[in-house]
Steps between C-alpha positions, in 0.01 A plus 500: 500500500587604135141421380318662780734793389384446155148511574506809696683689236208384248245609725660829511603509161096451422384744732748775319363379204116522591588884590695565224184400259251684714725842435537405142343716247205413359444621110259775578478587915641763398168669419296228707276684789629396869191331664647341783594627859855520570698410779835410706644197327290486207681492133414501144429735185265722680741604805718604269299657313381691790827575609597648147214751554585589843848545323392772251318680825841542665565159707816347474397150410751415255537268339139382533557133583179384529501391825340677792738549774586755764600747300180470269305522868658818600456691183113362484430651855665836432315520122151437761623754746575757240166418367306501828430133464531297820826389469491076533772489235267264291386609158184444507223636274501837657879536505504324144265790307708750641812324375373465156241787513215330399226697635685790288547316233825652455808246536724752446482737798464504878405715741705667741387630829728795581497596835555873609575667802123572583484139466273520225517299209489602097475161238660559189487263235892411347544473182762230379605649193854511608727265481620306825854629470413844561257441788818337714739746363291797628393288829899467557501890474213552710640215768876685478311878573244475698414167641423634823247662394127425471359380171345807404908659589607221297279558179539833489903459483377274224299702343831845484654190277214406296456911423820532446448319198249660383663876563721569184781614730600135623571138323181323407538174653451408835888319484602862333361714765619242793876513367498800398860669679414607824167494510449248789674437789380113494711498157827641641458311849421187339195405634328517171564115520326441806207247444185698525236390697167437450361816615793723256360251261137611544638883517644429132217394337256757657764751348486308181130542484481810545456581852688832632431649796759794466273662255764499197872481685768452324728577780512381894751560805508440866474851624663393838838410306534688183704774476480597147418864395353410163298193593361759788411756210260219338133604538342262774203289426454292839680315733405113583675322766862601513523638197423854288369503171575764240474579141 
């Protein structure tokens, strides 16, 4: 009995093993092109590879592991939704060039579909030149404020913080203008530590880029709830979803 038990535990032991060196780095994959389809219960360099890239698009695939499991599958078939490709949860080579923008030739951006309430899309190109840190703290902001919102609601609370930085009259960091004494309820409440989701993730980095659909804001309020004079006496720019947008 103690030898079958032996051999079974080095058959396992050599199957972890196998894995292990199929997931191991390889001096330069880093910057070697993905040329393979991908799929459920595949491993190696290039899945995580691929899921470091769906990782800087907003995915929660960390730490890439290298092996392609459920998680990998679900965040595959929601990158081809959000993309309009038929969503099979495979990377294959039409899913792949829009992972790594080939076509573009631009590996560092991705395009967003942002859905309104006309249902009509606008693609805006996202520019990664900030760092990763201040894409989840403003996503926490946006997921705290306004996560019921659409995505367009959602970048546009977004993009009040991102102006704010930008004003003169507030901090000029997005971590400044978050904490900032009561300036959001999501800081006082405590949901400023919620884990954004994929779609407050989205909202951030469209503010990030750029996008603003208030037209300038720097302020917004549920005109249902507030009751404040002087937020009232702020000259109104639009109002998206649930929420008023002022300067």
């Amino acid at each position: 009995m103690d030898k079958v038990k032996q051999m079974i535990f080095c058959y396992v032991t050599g199957i972890f093993v196998m894995l292990m060196l199929a997931v191991f780095h390889i001096p330069g994959a880093d910057n070697a092109k993905v040329t393979r389809d991908l799929a459920l219960g595949q491993a190696g360099w290039d899945v995580r590879q691929t899921q470091e890239e769906l990782g800087k698009k907003g995915y929660d695939l960390e730490p890439a592991d290298g092996i392609f499991g459920l998680r990998t599958y679900q965040a595959v078939a929601d990158f081809q939704k959000e993309n309009e490709i038929r969503a099979t949860g495979i990377v294959d080579r039409e899913t792949r060039d829009a992972i790594y923008q080939e076509e573009s030739g631009d590996r560092n951006s991705v395009r967003v579909a942002v859905r309104t309430d006309d249902d009509r899309k606008a693609e805006k190109s996202v520019s990664r030149g900030v760092s990763r840190k201040e894409v989840i703290m403003l996503a926490r902001a946006i997921y705290g404020e306004a996560r019921g919102e659409s995505l367009q609601g959602q970048a546009a609370v977004g993009a009040v913080i991102v102006n704010r930085t930008r004003s003169g009259s507030f901090p000029d960091t997005i971590d400044g203008v978050i904490f900032q004494p009561g300036a959001f309820d999501a800081v006082d409440d405590g949901q400023i530590w919620l884990d954004p989701d994929q779609k407050s993730v989205k909202a951030a980095e469209l503010a990030l880029s750029g996008y603003d659909p208030t037209g300038g804001a720097i302020y917004y309020w549920n005109p249902v709830t507030s009751t404040s004079r002087w937020i009232w006496s702020r000259a109104i720019i639009t109002q998206i979803g649930d929420h008023v947008f002022a300067k």
